[in-house]
C-alpha positions in Angstrom: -97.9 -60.3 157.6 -94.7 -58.7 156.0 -93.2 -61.3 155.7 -96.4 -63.0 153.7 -96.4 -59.9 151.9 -92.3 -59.8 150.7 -92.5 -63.1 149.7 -96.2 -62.6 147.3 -94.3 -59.9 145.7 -90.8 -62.2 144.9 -93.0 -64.6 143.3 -95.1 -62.1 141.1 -91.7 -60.4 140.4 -90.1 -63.8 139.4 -93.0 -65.3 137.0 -93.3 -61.6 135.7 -90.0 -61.7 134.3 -90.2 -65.5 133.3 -90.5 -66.8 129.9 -94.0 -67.7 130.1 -94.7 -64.0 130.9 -92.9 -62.6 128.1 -94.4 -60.9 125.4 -95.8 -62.9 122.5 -92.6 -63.7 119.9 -94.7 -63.4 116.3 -95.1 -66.6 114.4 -92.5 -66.9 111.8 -93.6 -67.0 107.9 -93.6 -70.1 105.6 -90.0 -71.4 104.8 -90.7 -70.3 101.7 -92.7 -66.6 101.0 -94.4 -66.7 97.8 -96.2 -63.6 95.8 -99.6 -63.7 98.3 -97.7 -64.1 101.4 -95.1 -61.3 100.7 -98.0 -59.2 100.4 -99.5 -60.0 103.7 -95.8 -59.4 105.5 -95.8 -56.1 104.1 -99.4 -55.8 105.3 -98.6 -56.9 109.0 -95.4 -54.7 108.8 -97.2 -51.1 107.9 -100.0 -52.2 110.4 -97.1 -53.0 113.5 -95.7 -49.7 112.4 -98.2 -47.7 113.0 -99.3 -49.3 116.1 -95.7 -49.0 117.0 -95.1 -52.6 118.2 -92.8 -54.2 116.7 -93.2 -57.6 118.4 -96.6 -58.3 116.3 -94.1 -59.3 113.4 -91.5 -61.6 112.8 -88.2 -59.6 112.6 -84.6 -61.5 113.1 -82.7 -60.9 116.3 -80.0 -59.7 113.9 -82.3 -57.5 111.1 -80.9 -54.9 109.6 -82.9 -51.5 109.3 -82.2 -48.5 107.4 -84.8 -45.5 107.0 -83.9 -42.2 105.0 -80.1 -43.7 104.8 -80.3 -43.4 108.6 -79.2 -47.1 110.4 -81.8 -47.9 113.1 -83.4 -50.4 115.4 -86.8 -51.3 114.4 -88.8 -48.8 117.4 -87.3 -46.0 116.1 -87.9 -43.7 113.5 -91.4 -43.8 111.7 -92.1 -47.1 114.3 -92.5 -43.8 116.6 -94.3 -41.2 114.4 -96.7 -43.1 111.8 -100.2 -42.6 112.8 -102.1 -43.8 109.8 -101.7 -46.7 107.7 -102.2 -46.2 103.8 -105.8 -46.1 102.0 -106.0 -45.8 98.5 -102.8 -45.2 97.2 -100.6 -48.3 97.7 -98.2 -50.0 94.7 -97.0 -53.3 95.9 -93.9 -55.0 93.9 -93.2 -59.1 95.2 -90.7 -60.8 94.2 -91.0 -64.5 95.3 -87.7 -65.1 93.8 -85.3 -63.1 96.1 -88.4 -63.4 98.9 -88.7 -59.3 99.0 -91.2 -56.7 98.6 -91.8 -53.1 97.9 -94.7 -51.0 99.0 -94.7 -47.2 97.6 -98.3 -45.5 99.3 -99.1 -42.6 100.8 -100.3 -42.5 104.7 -99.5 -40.2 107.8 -97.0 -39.3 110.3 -97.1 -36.6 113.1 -100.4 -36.0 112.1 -99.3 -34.7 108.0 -99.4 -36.8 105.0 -96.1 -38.7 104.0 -95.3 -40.5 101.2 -93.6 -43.8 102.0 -91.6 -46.3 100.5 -91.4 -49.6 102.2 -88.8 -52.8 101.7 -88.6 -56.1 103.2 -86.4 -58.9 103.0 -87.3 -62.4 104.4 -85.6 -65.3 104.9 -86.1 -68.6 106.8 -89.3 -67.2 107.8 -88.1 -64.2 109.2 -87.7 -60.3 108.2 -84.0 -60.0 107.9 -83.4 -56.5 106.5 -85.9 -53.2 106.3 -85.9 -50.4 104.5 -87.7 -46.9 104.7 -88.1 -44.0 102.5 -90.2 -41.4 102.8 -90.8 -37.7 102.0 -93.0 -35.3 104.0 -94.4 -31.7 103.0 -96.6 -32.8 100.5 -97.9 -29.9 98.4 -101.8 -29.9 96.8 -100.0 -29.9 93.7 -98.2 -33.3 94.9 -101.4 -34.8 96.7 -103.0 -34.3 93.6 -101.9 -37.6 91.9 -101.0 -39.5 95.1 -105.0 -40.3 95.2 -105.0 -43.8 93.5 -102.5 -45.7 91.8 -102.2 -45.0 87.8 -104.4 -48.1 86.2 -100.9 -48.6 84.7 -99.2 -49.4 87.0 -102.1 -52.1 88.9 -102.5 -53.6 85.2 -101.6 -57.2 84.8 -99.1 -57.8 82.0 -100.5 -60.0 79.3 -98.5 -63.3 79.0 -97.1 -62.2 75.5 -95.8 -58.9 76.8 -93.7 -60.6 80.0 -90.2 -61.1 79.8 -88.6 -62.8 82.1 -87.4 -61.3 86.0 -83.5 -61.3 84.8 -84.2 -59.1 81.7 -87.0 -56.6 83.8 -84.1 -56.0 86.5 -81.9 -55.0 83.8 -83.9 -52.8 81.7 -85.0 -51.1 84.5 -81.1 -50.3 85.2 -81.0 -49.0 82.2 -82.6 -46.0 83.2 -79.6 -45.3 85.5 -77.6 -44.9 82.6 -79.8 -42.8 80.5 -79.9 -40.4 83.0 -75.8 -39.9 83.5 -75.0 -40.4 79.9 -78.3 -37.7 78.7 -78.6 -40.6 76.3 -82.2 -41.8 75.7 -81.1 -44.6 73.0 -79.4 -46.5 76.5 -82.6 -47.1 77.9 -86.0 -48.2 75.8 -88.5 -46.1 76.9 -91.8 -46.6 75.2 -93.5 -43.9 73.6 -96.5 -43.6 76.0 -93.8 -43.1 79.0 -94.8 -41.0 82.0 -93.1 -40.1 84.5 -93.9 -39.0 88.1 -91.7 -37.6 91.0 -93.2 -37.1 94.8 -96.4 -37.1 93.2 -95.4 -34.4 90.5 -95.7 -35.2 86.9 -92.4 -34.5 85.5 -92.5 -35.8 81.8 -95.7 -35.7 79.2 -97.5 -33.4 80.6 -99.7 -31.5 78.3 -98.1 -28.4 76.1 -98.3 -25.4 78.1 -100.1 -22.4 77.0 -97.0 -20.1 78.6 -93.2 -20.9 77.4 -92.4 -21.5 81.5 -88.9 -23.3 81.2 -89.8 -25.8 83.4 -93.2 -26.4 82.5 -92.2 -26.5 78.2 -89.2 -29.4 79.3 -92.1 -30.9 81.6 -94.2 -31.9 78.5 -91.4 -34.0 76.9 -92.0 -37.6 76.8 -89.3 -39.3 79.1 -87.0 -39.8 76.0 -87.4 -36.6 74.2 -86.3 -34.8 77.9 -83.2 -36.6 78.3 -81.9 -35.4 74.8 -82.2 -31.7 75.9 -80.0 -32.1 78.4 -82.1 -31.0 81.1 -80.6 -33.6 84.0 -76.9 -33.1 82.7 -76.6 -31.6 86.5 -77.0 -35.1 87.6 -73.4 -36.3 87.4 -73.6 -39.5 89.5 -76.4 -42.3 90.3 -74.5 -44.7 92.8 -75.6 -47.3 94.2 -77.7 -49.1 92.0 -79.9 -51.3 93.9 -82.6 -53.1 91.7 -83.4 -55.9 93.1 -87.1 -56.5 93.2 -88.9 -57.8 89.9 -92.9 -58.8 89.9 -93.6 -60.2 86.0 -97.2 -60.6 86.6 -97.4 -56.6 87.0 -94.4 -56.1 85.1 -92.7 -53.9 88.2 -89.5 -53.3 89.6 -88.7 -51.6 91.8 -85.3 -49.7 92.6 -83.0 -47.9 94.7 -80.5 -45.6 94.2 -78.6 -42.0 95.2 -78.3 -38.9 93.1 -75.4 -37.5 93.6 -75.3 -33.7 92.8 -72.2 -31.7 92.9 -74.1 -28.5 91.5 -70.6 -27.4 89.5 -72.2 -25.1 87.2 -75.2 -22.8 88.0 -75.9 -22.7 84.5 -77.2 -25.6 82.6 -77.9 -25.6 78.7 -80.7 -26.9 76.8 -80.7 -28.3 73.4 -83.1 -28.2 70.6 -86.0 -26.4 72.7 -87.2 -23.3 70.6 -86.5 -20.3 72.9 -84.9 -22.0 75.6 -81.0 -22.2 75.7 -80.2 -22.8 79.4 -81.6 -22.9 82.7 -80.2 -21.6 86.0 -79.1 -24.1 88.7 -78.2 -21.9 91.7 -77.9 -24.7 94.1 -76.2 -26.5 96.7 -74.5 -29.5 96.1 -76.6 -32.2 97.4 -77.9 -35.8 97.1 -81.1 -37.3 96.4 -82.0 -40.3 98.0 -84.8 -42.2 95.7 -86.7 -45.3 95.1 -88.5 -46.1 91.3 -90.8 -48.3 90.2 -90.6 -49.0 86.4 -93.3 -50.7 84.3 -92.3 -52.9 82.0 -94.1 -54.3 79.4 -92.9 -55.2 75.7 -89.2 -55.0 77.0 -90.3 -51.0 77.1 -90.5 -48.7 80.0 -94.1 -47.6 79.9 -94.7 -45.7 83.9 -92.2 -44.5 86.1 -93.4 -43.7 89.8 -90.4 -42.4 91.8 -90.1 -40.9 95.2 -87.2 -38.8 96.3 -86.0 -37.7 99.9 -83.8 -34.7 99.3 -82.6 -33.8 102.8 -79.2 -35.7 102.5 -76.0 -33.6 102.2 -73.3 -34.1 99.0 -72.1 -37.4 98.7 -73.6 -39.2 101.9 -73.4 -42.2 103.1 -76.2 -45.0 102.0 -76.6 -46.3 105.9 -76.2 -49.8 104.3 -72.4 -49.6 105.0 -73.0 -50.4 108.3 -74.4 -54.0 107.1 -72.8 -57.0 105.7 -74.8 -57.6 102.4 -75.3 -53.3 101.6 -79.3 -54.1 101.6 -79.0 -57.0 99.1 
């Protein structure tokens, strides 16, 4: 009866750990992922993520993983702590020519509200590089326009107000530029241009009925900001990664680091009545962010951005560590 008994348990132990007991590899995509089937990846990937299994998707043995500039192995990270998939607020940006999307939303980890920023590569059928951003302590304030999406930004371009995916990914660099130069004419922003940050809007807001510093700059239309030199403490915007383009929405989206050395603690204004400087008593730091730009009429009509702060002077990317940087 032992002996029965040793041998039943080598056989289960043997067909356990054979091939035809192995977990369930996910079915590869098309050879090919077009606008519709991007979408669905990044659908399958939030919905693996928060079940924390990353076998229900097809990831390369070799993919490359990055979230908040940290390198990882997909398991890790938010693969561990997401605990709600997004609702209402989700912005998706395809891009069937480079086969990668974007998702900025807004969904939960350990049990709080986060907002997230999500990017996949694919190729051959397979997710070869992923990306996450995300920012946590989310004030009413924030939450307050991370509801829905601006109509904006869902709107469908009109035909006659595309340009092509070559010239979107440039002008949306532009906006790189503007900032570190404190040069508006370097980037065409349209006159209706809004602009949000972690939820906050940052640029035409309505005129305050208090002359609050922050909250007089704040109602300056994107252009009209950057010539009051009120982000002239932003000395460096490296790397540049824009590399996802969807024409029929007219958005890219972008990555990038602020780089912050925080030199003076005084900054100066120009041509605001009443306000000549601001203080900037600060650490130096970076801040790691993702846009998305609308673009239609070769202008820059909505910017959506989300920024994870928590990343000391000058860090590292995390793409280093990976042949193509996240490209």
């Amino acid at each position: 009866m032992r002996l029965r008994n040793l041998c039943t348990a080598i056989v289960i132990l043997f067909f356990a750990s054979s091939p035809l007991f192995a977990a369930p590899k996910a079915n590869k995509l098309p050879a090919h992922c077009d606008r519709a089937c991007l979408i669905g990846e990044m659908n399958d990937y939030v919905a693996a993520l928060v079940s924390h299994d990353p076998s229900r998707i097809p990831l390369s043995p070799q993919v490359e993983f990055v979230e908040n500039t940290v390198p990882m192995h997909p398991g890790d990270g938010l693969w561990k702590t997401a605990d709600a998939p997004p609702t209402t607020f989700k912005v998706y940006v395809p891009d069937a020519v480079s086969e990668e999307v974007g998702l900025l939303c807004v969904m939960r980890a350990n049990n709080e509200p986060i907002e997230a920023d999500f990017r996949l590569k694919i190729r051959h059928g397979e997710i070869v590089a992923a990306e996450h951003l995300w920012a946590g302590d989310l004030k009413p304030a924030n939450l307050k326009n991370l509801q829905t999406p601006r109509p904006g930004l869902l709107a469908v371009v009109p035909s006659s107000e595309r340009v092509p995916r070559a010239e979107m990914l440039k002008i949306a660099g532009t906006y790189y530029t503007a900032v570190t130069t404190a040069d508006a004419n370097n980037a065409p922003f349209a006159d209706d241009c809004e602009r949000h940050e972690n939820g906050l809007q940052t640029s035409g807001n309505p005129p305050p009925a208090n002359p609050n510093p922050r909250e007089v700059l704040g109602s300056f239309g994107c252009a009209a900001q950057l010539k009051t030199h009120v982000m002239d403490y932003i000395k460096q915007i490296e790397p540049r990664r824009v590399m996802i383009a969807d024409p029929e929405t007219g958005l890219v989206m972008g990555f990038s680091q602020f780089r912050h050395p925080m030199d003076e603690k005084t900054e100066k204004i120009v041509g605001v009545p009443g306000i000549t400087s601001q203080p900037m008593n600060f650490k130096p730091f970076d801040n790691v962010a993702v846009h998305i730009f609308k673009i239609s009429g070769g202008k820059i009509h909505e910017i959506e951005a989300l920024g994870h702060s928590g990343v000391p002077y000058d860090a590292p990317t995390g793409w280093e560590h990976f042949p193509d940087h996240g490209r």
